[in-house]
SEMINU-635302 format. One line per 5 residues: their letters; for each residue z, x, y of C-alpha. Coordinates in steps of 0.2 Angstrom, whole numbers, padded with zeros to 4 digits. Layout:
BEGIN
a) Z:X:Y ~ ...
***
This chain:
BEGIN
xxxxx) -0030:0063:-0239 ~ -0018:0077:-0244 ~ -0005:0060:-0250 ~ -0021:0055:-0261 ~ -0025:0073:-0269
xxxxx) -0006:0075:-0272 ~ -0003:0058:-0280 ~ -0019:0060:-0292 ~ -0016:0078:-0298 ~ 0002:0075:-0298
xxxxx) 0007:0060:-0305 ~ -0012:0051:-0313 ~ -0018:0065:-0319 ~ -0004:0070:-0331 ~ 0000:0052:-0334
xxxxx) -0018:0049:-0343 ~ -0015:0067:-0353 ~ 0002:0062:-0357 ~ -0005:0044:-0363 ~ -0020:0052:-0372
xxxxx) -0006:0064:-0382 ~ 0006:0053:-0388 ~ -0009:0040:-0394 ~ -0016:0056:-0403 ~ -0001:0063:-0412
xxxxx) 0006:0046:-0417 ~ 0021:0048:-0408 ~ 0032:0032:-0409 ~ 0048:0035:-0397 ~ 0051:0047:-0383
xxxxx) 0067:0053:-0379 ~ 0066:0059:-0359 ~ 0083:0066:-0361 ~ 0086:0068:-0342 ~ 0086:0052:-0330
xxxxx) 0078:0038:-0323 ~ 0074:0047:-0307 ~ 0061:0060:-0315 ~ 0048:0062:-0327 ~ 0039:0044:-0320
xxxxx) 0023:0054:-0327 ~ 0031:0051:-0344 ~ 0037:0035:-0342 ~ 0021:0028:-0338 ~ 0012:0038:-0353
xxxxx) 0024:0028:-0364 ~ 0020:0009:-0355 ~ 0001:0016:-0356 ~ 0001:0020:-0375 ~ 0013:0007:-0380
xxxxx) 0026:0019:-0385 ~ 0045:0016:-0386 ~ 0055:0029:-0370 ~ 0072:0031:-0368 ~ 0082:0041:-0358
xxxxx) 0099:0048:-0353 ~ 0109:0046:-0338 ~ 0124:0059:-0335 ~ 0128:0056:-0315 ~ 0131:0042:-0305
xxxxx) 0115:0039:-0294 ~ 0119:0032:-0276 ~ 0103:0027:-0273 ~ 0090:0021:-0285 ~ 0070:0018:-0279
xxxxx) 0057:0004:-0282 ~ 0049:0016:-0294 ~ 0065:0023:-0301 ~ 0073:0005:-0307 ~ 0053:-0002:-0311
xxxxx) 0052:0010:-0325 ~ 0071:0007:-0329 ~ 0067:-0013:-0335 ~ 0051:-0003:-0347 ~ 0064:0008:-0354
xxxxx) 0070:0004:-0373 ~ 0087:0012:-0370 ~ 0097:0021:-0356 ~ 0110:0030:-0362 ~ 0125:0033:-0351
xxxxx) 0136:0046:-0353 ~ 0152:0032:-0346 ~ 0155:0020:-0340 ~ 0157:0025:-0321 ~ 0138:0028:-0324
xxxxx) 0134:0012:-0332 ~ 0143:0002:-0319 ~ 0131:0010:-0304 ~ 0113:0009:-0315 ~ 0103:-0005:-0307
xxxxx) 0099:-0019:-0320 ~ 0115:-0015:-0328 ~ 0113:-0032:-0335 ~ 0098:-0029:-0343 ~ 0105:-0024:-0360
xxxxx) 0097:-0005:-0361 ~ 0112:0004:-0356 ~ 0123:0010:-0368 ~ 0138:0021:-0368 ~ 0139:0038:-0376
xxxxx) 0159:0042:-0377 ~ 0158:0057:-0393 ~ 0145:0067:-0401 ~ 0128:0063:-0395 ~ 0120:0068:-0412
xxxxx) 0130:0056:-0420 ~ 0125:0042:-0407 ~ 0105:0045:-0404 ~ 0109:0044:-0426 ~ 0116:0026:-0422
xxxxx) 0106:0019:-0409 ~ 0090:0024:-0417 ~ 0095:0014:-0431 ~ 0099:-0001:-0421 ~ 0081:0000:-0414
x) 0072:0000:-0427
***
């Protein structure tokens, strides 16, 4: 029961909030800025309300869950910090990973461009 309470107030419960605020503020893209392995909350937020997510990856995982490469495939971009990292994401060949070698500025600048 404890498993149940956790899971709702944890991970539902702030999903639906999350998915009620991006469909009330208009929000058209989130940028998680962290990792395919947290902020699942989020990411389910942006499957929920149709919003675009993208994130950024700047380790190399060893292991990657059901969950963790399930939101991977929902993502509109992963940016990887090389190409060590890019190599170990799951679904490299995908086409969501991109490399960030320089300024990240200059690159979210470019990438946002390219989708949209």
């Amino acid at each position: 029961l404890q498993k149940v309470f956790n899971i709702v107030t944890r991970f539902v419960l702030p999903t639906i909030r999350h998915a009620f605020y991006l469909r009330r503020r208009g929000i058209d893209l989130i940028d998680l800025n962290n990792s395919i392995t947290r902020n699942h909350e989020w990411m389910m937020a942006s499957v929920l309300a149709g919003v675009d997510c993208i994130t950024h990856e700047a380790g190399i995982g060893l292991h990657y869950s059901r969950i963790d490469r399930f939101f991977h495939r929902r993502m509109r971009a992963v940016i990887c910090c090389s190409h060590a990292i890019a190599a170990n994401m799951p679904g490299s060949d995908l086409g969501l990973l991109h490399i960030l070698m320089g300024n990240l500025d200059q690159f979210l600048a470019a990438l946002l461009v390219q989708l949209w």
